[in-house]
C-alpha positions in Angstrom: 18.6 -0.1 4.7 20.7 -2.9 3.4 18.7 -5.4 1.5 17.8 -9.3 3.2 20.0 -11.8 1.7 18.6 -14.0 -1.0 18.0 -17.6 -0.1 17.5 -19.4 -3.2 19.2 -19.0 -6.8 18.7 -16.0 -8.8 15.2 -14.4 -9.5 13.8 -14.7 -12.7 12.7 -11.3 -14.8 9.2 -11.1 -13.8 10.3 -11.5 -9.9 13.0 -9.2 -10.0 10.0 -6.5 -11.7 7.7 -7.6 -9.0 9.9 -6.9 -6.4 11.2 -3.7 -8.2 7.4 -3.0 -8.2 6.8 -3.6 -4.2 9.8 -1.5 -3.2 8.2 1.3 -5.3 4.7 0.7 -4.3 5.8 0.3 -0.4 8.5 3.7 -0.7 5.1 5.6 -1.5 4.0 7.7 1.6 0.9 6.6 3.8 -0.6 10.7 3.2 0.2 10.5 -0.8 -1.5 6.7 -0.8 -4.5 7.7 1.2 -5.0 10.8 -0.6 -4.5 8.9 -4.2 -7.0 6.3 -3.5 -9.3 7.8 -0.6 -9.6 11.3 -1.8 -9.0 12.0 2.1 -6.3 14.9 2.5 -4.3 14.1 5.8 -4.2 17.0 8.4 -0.9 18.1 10.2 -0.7 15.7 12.7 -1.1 13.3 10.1 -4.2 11.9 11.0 -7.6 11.5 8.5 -11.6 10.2 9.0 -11.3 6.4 8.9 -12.6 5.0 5.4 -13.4 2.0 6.9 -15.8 2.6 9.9 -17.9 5.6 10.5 -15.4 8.1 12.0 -16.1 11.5 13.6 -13.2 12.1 14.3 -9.5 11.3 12.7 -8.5 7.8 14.1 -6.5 6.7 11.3 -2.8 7.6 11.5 -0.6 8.2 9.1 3.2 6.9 9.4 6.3 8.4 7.5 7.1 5.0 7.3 4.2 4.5 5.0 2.4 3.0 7.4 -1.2 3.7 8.7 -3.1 2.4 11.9 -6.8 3.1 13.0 -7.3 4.0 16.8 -10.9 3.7 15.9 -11.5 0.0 14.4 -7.9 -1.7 14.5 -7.3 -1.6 10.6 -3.5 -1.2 10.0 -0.5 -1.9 7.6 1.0 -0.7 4.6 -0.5 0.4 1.1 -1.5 -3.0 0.2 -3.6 -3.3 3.2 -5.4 0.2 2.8 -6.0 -0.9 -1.2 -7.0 -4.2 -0.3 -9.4 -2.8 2.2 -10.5 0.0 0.8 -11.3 -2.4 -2.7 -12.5 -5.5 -0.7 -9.3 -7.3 -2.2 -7.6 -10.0 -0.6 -3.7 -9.4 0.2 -3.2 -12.9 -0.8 -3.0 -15.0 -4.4 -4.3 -14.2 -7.0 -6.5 -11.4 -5.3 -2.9 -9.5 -4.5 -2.2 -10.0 -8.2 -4.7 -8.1 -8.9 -4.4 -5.8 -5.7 -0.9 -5.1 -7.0 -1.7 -4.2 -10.7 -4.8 -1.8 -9.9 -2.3 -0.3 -7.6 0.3 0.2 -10.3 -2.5 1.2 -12.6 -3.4 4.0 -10.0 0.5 5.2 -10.1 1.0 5.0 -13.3 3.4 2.2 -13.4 4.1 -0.8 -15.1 2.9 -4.1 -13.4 4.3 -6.4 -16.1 7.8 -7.7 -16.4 10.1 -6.5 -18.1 9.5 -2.8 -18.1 
C-alpha cells in the first residue's frame, strides 16, 4: 500500500511515534487481537462467540484484514473498536489516548514518543 499524502508541514516526534504506533497496532491480526484481549481462540473459519452479546453460536468474524464484524449484534471495526468495546472506552480524545496506551501496554510496546 502506498502511504496517503501528507497535507500539512512535517509531523512533529510524538505524531510521527503515534502514527508508527497505529500502523503497528492496526497490522496486528483480528484472531491474534481477539485472542490477546478476549481469551477467545478463533476457529477455522475464523469466526469466535461474540464478547459483546450473549452468543450461542460464533457471529463475530474475523477478517485478515484485521478487521472483525458481528452477524449477531452489528459491532464491527478494527482493534481499536474491539478494545474500546471490550474496555468500555471511547474511540475518541482523550478516552483513545488511553485506549491506545493500554493497547500498547497489552503488546508490549512503547506508547510514548520517542521510542
Amino acid at each position: 500500500l502506498t502511504p496517503a499524502p501528507k497535507r500539512w508541514g512535517g509531523a512533529s516526534p510524538a505524531r510521527a511515534c503515534r502514527t508508527e504506533l497505529d500502523e503497528f497496532l492496526l497490522a496486528i491480526p483480528a484472531a491474534t487481537y481477539v485472542r490477546e484481549l478476549a481469551g477467545l481462540e478463533p476457529r477455522r473459519d475464523g469466526k469466535v462467540n461474540c464478547p459483546f452479546h450473549a452468543d450461542d453460536t460464533p457471529s463475530l468474524q474475523l477478517y485478515e484484514d484485521g478487521t472483525f464484524y458481528c452477524y449477531g449484534c452489528g459491532a464491527g471495526g478494527s482493534i481499536y473498536d474491539f478494545a474500546g468495546t471490550l474496555w468500555t472506552l471511547e474511540t475518541k480524545g482523550r478516552a483513545f489516548l488511553e485506549l491506545r496506551a493500554r493497547l500498547a501496554d497489552s503488546f508490549g510496546l512503547c506508547a510514548g514518543a520517542g521510542s
